[in-house]
C-alpha positions, 0 to 999 in steps of 0.5 A: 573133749568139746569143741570149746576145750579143744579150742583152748587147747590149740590156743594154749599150746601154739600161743608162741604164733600168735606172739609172734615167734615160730618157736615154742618159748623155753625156760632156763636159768638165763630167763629173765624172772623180772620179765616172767613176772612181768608177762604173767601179771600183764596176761592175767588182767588181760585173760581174767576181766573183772566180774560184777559184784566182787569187790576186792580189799586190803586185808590188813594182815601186817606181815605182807600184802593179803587182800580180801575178794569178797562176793557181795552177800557172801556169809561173813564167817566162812572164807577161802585161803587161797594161795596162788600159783605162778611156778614160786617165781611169780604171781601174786595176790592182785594179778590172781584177783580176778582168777579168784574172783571167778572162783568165789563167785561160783563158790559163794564164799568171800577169799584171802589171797596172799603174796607169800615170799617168792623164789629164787629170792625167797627159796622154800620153805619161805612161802610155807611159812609166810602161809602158815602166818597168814592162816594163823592171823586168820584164826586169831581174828575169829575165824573157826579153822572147821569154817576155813578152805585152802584152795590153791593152783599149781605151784600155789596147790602145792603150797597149800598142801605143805602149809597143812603138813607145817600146821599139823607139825606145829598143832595149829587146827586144820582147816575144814576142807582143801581143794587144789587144782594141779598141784606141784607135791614133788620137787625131786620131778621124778612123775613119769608124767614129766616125760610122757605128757610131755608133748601133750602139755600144751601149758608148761614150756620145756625147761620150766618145771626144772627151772622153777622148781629149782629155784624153789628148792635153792640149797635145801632138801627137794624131799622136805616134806615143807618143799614136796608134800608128797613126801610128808607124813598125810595123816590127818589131813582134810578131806581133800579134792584135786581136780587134774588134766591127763595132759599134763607134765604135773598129773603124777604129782597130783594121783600120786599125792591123792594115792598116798593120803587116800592109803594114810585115811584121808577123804580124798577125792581125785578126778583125772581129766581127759585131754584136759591141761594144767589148771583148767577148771579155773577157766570156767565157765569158757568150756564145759569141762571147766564149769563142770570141775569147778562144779564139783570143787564147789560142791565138795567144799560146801558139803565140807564147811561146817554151817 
């Protein structure tokens, strides 16, 4: 691991210090979601500062608030659908402006991100349907499906995952290529990872896996295929790249989701990354592993959108 990434690494992992509190934070029910959406909109604009020549516009798309992240001579018909993380309870499309921004800078290709329906107000399958909407309005306004990426973080990579599975129920045209970075698939928490990686997570408080995935889930099925793609049908999907840390509680809900399609016939490349954490690659270039994974997430869009 470079000495970058091991720094990111402790900064991660003993953020509570430098917060003040001698004590890692723990996620349960009694956490206050107005405050986790709060704190993650606040530590996003201070993480991720804007980057020259992105600009940022409404989209116009009338269900819910979508913006355009363009990157100022980009091509106009080609574009990424990316759904933001945020554990379901939070985030949105302005506080991941400059995340995807980063993103789009390095890929070349103008981004819609989104603010689909949030838990526990909005349990699953709502944020699959919103998805599923917004893709469908962007195939409405011209764009070709063969032309479109869905890229996504996290709880939002999981998103994208089960939005293709709800399109290709509803024979909506897939998109060319999907490229998720630690993705949520199994909402049943039953990865070995989520004890094993435990202690090595430096990203993932203790209790917010089931905190949060619980509250997506709500009453429904945590095995729905539109709630846990793991448990879907993947023939016919996309060529697909997951990009994962081994330190992480999440790394089993991405190999066993790239084991699955590659076994249905999909194009799935999946890299598990040494000492590396939740989301990394999107950090580029802050350490050399990350541009190295975004590098390679770039690429495989590109050899996958059709000219």
């Amino acid at each position: 691991m470079s000495t970058k990434a091991k720094m990111m690494h402790y900064t991660m992992k003993y953020r509570h210090l430098f917060k003040g509190k001698l004590r890692p934070e723990m996620i349960d029910k009694d956490t206050s979601i107005a405050k986790l959406r709060q704190d993650c909109d606040k530590t996003a604009e201070r993480f991720f500062k804007p980057i020259p020549g992105i600009d940022f516009k409404p989209s116009g798309y009338p269900g819910f608030y979508g913006e355009w992240i363009e990157l100022e001579g980009a091509p106009q018909e080609k574009v990424v659908l990316y759904f933001h993380g945020g554990g379901f309870v939070m985030g949105n499309a302005r506080s991941h402006r400059n995340i995807v921004g980063n993103f789009v800078k390095h890929l070349g290709i103008k981004a819609l991100a989104f603010d689909y329906r949030l838990a526990p107000e909005h349990p699953a399958p709502a944020a699959v349907n919103d998805s599923t909407a917004i893709y469908s309005w962007l195939l409405e306004q011209g764009y070709q499906p063969e032309k479109i990426a869905f890229a996504g973080d996290s709880a939002g990579g999981g998103i994208a995952l089960a939005t293709l599975l709800k399109c290709k129920d509803e024979g909506i045209p897939l998109p060319g290529v999907c490229a998720v970075f630690s993705p949520c698939t199994d909402m049943t928490i039953s990865g070995e990872s989520h004890k094993t990686r435990a202690k090595a997570d430096p990203c993932t408080p203790r209790g917010a896996n089931e905190t949060y995935l619980g509250y997506y889930v709500g009453s429904g099925d945590p095995r729905h295929p539109y709630a846990s793609p793991l448990f879907g049908d993947l023939s016919g999907l996309p060529p697909t790249i997951i990009q994962v840390g081994d330190n992480e509680t999440l790394r089993d809900d991405s190999t066993r989701f790239g084991e699955k399609a590659k076994e249905a016939g999909v194009d799935v490349q999946l890299k598990i990354w040494k000492g590396m954490f939740h989301c990394f690659p999107l950090l580029a270039p802050m350490f050399p592993e990350a541009t190295e994974a975004l590098e390679e997430v770039c690429q495989f869009i590109g050899k996958n959108l059709k000219n």
